[in-house]
KEKE-3310 file (N, C-alpha, C; in steps of 0.2 Angstrom, whole numbers, plus 5000, padded with zeros to 4 digits):
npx = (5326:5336:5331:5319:5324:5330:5318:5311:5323:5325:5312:5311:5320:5313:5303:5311:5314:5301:5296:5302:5302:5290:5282:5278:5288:5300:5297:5298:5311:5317:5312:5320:5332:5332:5326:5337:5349:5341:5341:5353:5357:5351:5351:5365:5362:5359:5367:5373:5364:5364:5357:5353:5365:5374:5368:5368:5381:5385:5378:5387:5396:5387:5377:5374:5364:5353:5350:5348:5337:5327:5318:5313:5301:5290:5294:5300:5290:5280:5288:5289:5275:5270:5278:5275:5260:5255:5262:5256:5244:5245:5248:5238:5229:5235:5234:5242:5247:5239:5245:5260:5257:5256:5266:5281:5280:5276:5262:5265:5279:5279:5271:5280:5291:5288:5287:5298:5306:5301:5304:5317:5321:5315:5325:5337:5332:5332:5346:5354:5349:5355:5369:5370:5367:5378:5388:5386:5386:5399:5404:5397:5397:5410:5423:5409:5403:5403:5399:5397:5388:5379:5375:5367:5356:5354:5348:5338:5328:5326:5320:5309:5300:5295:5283:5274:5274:5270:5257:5252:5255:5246:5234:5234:5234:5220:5211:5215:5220:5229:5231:5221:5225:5236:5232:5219:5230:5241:5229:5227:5241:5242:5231:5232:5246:5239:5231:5240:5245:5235:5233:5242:5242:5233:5236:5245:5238:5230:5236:5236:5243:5238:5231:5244:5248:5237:5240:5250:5245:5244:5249:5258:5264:5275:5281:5288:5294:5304:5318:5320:5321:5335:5343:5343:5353:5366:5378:5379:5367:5354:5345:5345:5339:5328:5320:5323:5311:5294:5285:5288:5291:5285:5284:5292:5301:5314:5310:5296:5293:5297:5291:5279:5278:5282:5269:5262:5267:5268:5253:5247:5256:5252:5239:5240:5246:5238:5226:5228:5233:5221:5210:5202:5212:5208:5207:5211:5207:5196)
npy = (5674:5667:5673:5665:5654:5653:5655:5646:5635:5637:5636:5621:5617:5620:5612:5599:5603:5605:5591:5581:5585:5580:5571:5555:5554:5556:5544:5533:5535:5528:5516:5514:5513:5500:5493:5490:5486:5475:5465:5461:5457:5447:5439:5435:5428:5417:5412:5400:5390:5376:5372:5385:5392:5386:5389:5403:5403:5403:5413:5426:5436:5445:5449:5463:5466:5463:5471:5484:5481:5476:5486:5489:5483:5486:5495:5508:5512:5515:5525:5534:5539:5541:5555:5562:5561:5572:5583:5596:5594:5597:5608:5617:5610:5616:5630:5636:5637:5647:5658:5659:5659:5672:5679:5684:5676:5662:5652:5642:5639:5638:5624:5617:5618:5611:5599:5594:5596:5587:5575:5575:5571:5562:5553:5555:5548:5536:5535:5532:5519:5514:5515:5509:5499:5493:5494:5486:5473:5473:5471:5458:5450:5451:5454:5463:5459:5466:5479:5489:5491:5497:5513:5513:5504:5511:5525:5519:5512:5525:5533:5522:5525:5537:5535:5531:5543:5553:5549:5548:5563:5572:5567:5570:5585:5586:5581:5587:5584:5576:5564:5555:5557:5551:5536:5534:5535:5523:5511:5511:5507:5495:5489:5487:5480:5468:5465:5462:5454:5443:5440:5437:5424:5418:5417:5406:5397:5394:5396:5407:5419:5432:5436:5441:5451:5460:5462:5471:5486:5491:5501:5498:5487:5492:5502:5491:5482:5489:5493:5478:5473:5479:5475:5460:5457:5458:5448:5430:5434:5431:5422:5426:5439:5435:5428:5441:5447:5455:5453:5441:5431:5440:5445:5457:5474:5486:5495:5496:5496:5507:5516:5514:5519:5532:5535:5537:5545:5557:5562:5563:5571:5585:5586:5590:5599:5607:5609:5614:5628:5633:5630:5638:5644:5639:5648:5638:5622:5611)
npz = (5272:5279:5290:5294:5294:5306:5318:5312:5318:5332:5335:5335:5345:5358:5354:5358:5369:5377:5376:5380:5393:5396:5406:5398:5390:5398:5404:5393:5389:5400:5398:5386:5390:5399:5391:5379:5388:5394:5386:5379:5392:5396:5385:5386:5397:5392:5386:5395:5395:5385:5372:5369:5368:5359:5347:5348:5346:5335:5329:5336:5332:5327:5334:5337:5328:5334:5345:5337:5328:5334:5341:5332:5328:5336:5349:5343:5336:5345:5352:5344:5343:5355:5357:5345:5346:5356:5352:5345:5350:5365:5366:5359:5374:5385:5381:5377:5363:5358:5361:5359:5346:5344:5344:5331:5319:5309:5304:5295:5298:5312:5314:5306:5313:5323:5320:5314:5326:5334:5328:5326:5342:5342:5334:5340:5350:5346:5341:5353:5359:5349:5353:5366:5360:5354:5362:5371:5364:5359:5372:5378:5368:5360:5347:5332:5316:5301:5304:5295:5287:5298:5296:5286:5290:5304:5295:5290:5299:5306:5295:5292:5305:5303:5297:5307:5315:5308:5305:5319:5322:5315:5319:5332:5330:5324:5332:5347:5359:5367:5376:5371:5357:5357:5361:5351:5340:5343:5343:5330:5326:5333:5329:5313:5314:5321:5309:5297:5301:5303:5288:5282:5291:5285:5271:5271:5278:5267:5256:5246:5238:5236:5249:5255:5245:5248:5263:5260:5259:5271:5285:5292:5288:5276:5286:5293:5285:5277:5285:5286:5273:5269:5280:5278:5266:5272:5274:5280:5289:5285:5292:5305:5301:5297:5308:5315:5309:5311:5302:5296:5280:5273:5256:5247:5244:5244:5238:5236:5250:5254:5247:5252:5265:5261:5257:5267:5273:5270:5266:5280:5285:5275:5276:5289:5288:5283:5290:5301:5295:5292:5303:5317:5331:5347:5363:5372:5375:5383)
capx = (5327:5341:5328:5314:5329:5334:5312:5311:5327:5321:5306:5314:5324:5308:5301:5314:5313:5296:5295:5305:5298:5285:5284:5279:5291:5306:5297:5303:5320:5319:5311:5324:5337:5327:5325:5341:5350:5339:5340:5358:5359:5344:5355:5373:5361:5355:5376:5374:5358:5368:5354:5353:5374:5375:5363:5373:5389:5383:5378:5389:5396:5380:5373:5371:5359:5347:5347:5347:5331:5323:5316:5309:5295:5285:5296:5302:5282:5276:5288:5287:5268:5271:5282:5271:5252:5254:5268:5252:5238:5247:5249:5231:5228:5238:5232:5250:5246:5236:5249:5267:5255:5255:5275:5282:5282:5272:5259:5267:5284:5278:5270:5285:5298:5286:5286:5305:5309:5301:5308:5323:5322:5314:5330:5342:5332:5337:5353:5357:5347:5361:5374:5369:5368:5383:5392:5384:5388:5406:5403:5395:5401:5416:5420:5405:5405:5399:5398:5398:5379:5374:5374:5359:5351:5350:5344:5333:5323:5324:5314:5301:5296:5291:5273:5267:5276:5266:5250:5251:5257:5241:5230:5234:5232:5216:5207:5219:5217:5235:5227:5215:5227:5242:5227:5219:5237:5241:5226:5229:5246:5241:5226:5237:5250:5235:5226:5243:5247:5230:5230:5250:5243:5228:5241:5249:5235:5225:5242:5233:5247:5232:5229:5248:5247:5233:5243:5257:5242:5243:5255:5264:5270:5281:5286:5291:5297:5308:5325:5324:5324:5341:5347:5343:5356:5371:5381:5378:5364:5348:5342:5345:5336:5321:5317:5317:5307:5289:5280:5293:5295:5283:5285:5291:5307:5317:5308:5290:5290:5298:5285:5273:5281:5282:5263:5259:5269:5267:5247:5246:5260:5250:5232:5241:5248:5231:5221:5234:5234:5216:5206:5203:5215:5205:5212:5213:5205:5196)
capy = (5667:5666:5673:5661:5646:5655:5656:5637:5633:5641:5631:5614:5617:5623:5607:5597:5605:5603:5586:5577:5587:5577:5563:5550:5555:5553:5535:5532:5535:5522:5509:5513:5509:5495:5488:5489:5483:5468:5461:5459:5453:5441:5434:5432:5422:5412:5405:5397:5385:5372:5375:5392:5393:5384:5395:5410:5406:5404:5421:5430:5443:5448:5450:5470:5467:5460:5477:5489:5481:5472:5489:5491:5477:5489:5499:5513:5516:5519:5532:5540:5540:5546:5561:5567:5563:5576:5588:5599:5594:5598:5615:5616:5610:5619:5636:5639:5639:5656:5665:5657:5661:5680:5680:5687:5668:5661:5646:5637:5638:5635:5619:5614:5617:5608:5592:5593:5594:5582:5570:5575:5568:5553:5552:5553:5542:5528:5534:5531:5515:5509:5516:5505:5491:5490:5494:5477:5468:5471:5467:5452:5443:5451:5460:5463:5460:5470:5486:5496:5491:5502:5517:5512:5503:5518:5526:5514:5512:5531:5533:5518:5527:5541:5532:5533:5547:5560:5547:5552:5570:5572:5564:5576:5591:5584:5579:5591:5581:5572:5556:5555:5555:5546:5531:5531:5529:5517:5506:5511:5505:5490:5486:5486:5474:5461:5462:5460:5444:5439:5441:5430:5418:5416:5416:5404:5392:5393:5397:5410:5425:5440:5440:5443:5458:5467:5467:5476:5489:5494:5504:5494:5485:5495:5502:5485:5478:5493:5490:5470:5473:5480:5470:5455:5458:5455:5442:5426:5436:5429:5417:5428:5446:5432:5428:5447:5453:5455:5446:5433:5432:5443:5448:5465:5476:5491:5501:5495:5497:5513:5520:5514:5523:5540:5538:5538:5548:5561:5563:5564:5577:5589:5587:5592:5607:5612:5610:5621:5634:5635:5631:5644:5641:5642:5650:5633:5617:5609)
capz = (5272:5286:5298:5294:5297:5314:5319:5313:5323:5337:5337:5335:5352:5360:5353:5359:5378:5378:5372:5386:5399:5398:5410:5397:5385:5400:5405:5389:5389:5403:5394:5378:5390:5399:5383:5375:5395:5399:5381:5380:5400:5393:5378:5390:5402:5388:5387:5402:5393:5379:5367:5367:5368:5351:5344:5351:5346:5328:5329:5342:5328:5321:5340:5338:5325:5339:5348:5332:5325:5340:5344:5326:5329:5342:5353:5340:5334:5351:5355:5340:5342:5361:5356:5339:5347:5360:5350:5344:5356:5371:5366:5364:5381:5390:5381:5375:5357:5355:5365:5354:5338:5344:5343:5326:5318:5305:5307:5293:5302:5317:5314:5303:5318:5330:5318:5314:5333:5338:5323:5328:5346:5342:5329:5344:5357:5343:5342:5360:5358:5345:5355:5368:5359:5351:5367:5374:5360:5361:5378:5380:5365:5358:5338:5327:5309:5296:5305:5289:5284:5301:5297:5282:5294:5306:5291:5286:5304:5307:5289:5294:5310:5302:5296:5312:5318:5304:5308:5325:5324:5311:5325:5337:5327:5322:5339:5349:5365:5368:5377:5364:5351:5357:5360:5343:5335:5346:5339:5321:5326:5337:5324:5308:5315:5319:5303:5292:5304:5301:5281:5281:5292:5279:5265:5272:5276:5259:5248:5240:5240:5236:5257:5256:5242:5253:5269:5259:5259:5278:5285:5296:5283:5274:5291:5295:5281:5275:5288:5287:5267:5270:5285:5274:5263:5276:5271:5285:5294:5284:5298:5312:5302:5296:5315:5322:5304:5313:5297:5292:5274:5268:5251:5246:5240:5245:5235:5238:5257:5256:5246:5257:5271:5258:5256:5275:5280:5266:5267:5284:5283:5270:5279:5296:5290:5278:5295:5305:5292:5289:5305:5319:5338:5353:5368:5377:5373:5387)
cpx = (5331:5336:5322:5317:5331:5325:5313:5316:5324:5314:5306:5317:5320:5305:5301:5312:5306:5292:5297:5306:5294:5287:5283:5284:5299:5305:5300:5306:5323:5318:5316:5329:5336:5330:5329:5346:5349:5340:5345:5363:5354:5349:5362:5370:5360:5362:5375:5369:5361:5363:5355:5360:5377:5372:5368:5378:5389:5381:5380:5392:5392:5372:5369:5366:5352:5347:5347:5339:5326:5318:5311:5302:5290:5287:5295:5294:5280:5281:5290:5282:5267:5273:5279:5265:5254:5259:5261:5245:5238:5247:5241:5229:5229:5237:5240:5248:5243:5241:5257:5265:5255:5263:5275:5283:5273:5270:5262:5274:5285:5277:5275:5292:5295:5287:5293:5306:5307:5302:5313:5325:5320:5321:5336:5340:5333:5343:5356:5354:5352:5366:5376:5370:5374:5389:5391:5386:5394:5408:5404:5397:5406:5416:5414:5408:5400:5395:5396:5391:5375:5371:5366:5356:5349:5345:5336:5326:5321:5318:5306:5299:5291:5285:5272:5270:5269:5259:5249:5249:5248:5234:5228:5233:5224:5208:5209:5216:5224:5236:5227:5219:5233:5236:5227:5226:5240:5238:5226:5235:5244:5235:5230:5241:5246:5233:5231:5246:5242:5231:5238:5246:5236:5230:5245:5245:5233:5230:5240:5237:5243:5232:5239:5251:5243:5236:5248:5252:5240:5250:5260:5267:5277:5287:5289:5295:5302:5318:5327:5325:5332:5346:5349:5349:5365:5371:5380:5372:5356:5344:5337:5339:5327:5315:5315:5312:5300:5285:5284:5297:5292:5286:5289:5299:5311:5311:5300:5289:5295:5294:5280:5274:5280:5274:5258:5260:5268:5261:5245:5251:5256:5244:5235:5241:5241:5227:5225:5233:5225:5208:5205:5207:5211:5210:5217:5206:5203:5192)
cpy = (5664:5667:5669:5655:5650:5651:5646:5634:5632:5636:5622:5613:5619:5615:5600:5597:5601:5598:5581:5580:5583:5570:5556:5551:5551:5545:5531:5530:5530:5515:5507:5510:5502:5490:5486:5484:5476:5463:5458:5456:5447:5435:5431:5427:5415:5410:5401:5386:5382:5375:5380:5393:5393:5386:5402:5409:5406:5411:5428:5435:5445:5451:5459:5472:5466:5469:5484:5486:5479:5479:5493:5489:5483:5498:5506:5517:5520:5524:5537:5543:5544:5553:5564:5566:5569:5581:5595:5599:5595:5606:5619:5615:5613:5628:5640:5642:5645:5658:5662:5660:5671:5683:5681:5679:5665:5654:5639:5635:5634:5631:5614:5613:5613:5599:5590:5593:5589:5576:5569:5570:5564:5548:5551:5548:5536:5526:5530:5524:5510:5510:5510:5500:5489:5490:5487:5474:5467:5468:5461:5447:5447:5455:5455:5463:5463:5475:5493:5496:5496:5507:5517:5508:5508:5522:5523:5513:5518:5533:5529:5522:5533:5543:5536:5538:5554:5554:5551:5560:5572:5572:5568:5582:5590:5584:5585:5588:5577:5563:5552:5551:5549:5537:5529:5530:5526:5511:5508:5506:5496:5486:5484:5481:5467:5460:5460:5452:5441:5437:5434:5425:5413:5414:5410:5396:5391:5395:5401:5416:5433:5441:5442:5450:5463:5468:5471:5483:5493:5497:5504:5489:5487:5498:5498:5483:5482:5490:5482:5470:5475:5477:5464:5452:5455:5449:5438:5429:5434:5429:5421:5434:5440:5433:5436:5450:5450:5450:5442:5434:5435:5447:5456:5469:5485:5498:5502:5498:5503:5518:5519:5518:5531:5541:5539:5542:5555:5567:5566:5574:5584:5592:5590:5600:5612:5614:5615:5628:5638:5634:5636:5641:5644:5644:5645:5628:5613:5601)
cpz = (5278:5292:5298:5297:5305:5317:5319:5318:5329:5343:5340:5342:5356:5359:5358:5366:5380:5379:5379:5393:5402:5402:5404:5392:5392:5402:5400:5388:5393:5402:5390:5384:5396:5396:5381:5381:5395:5392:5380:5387:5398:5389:5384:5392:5400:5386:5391:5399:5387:5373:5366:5365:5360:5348:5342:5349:5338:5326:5331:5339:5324:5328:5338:5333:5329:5340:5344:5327:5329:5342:5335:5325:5330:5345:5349:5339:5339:5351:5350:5340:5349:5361:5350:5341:5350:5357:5349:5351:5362:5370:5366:5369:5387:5386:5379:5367:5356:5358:5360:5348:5339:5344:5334:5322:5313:5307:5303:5296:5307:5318:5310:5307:5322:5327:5316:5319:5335:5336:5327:5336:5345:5339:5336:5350:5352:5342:5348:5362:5355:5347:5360:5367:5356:5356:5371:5371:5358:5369:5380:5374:5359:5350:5336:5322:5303:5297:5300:5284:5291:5300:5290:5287:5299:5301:5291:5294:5306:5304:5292:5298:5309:5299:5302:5316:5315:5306:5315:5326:5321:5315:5328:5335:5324:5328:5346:5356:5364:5370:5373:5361:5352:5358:5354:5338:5337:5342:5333:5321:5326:5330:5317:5309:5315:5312:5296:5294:5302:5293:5280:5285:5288:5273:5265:5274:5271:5255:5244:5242:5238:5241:5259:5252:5247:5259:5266:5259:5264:5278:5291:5292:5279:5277:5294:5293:5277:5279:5287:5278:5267:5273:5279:5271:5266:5275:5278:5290:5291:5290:5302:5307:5302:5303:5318:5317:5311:5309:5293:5287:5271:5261:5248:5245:5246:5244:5236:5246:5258:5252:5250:5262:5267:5257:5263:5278:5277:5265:5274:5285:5282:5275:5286:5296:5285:5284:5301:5302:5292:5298:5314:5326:5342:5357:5372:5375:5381:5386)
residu = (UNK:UNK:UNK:UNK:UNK:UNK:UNK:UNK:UNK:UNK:UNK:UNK:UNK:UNK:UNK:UNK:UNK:UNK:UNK:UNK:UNK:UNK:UNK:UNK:UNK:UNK:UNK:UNK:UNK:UNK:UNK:UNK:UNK:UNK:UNK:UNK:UNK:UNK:UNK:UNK:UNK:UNK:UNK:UNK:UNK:UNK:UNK:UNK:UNK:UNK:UNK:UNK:UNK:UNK:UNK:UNK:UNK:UNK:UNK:UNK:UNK:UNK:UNK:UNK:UNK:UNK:UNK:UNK:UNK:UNK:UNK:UNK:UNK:UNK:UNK:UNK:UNK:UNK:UNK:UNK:UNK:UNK:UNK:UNK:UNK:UNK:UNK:UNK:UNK:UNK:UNK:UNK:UNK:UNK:UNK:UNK:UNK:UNK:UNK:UNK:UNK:UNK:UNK:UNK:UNK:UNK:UNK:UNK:UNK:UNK:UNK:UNK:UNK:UNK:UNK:UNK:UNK:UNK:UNK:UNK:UNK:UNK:UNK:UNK:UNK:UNK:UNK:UNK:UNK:UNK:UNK:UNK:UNK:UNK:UNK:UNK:UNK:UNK:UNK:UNK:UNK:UNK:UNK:UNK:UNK:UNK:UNK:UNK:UNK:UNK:UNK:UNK:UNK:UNK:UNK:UNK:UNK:UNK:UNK:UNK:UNK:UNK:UNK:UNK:UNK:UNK:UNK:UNK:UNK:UNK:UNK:UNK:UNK:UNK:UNK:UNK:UNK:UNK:UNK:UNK:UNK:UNK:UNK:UNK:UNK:UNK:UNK:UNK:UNK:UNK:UNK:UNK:UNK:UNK:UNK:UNK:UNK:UNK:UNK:UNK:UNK:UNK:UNK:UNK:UNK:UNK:UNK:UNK:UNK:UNK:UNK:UNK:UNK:UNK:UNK:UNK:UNK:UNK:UNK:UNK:UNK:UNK:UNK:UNK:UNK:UNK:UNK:UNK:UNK:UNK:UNK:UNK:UNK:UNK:UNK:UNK:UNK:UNK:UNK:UNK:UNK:UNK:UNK:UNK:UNK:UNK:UNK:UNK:UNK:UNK:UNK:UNK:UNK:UNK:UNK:UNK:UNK:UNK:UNK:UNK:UNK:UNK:UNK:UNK:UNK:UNK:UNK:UNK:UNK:UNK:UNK:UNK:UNK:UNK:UNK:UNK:UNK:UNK:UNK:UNK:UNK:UNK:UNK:UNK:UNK:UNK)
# end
């Protein structure tokens, strides 16, 4: 058992290495801090404007909420979807896989250390995301309150990501082209977010809340709606988490939109490692 946990290890840091070699994986990094950067030089510059100032000072301890969820919208998916489309399809392409599977290491391992590592980073590129932002937001406007709900909301956006993370990874193990795959979950991603805006904004003309039960049915919602059911909760932060949720006020619970996340991400999961175990590796995938 100890030497199965070294093998997996092993792999997960091999994962890791291998992951942020890649050039889109380090554009990334530059986006994550980009993103976290411009957002909180954006919000200071908007003191300057009365409107917005009176805004902002209504909300100036609850600022590090913006850049702990702000990247839950979009950001987080895609580089989840970046870092597990190409975690198996690259090793295909570059003809690595037959040659690691001839090392003393089993196929269920090996594909279970390559989906654990590359969790693992996407787990610290949001670390360093919320490091960020809460180092800005003492920053730029001074103490935070109610610091002691972050460490569930890290949770809590970590968990969502990992819909379209095993979507992804699933993808690529599936099509075994890295492009490819990071593309089509892309549009699963990108398509999903329309069709649940379209279904609320149908709900909301015709008042009929059945076009709001079936978006609960897609699997950006639960990913969505999982962290802002928690934020929500913060005393005086209503207003502010309403505005960064993606779909408003959709419907929905704690528990509802973290099953939905356990059924995305669980399937996907399962079919990845059945097709891993069971279909033949070519030498190199062209």
């Amino acid at each position: 058992m100890r030497g199965l946990s070294k093998v997996i290890e092993k792999i997960i840091l091999y994962e890791i290495r291998r992951a942020i070699a890649r050039k889109k994986v380090i554009t990334l990094i530059i986006i994550t801090f980009l993103f976290e950067i411009g957002t909180y030089v954006l919000l200071d510059y908007a003191k300057s404007t009365h409107t917005a100032a009176r805004f902002l000072s209504s909300i100036h301890e609850y600022v590090w909420l913006i850049g702990v969820l702000l990247p839950q919208s979009f950001l987080i998916h895609f580089i989840a979807i970046s870092i597990s489309a190409g975690s198996m399809a690259e090793e295909y392409e570059h003809g690595t896989m037959d040659f690691l599977l001839t090392k003393p290491i089993t196929r269920l391992s090996f594909i279970s250390g390559k989906f654990i590592g590359g969790y693992v980073l996407l787990t610290l590129m949001y670390g360093l995301m919320v490091i960020i932002s809460l180092f800005l937001s003492f920053f730029y406007f001074g103490t935070q309150v109610y610091l002691n709900f972050l460490p569930e909301l890290f949770g809590a956006v970590v968990f969502s990501a990992l819909t379209f993370y095993s979507i992804a990874f699933l993808v690529g193990e599936i099509i075994r082209r890295g492009n490819i795959a990071f593309l089509v979950a892309s549009v699963i991603l990108v398509t999903s977010v329309a069709l649940v805006d379209v279904l609320i904004l149908l709900s909301t003309l015709t008042r009929n809340l059945s076009y709001l039960s079936i978006s609960m049915y897609f699997p950006t919602w639960g990913a969505e709606e999982f962290p802002y059911s928690i934020a929500i909760n913060i005393p005086g932060a209503y207003f502010l988490v309403e505005g960064l949720s993606l779909f408003g006020g959709t419907p929905g619970s704690p528990l509802l939109s973290s099953l939905s996340i356990i059924a995305y991400s669980v399937v996907p999961i399962f079919i990845s490692i059945y097709t891993f175990l069971h279909r033949d590796i070519p030498k190199r995938v062209f």
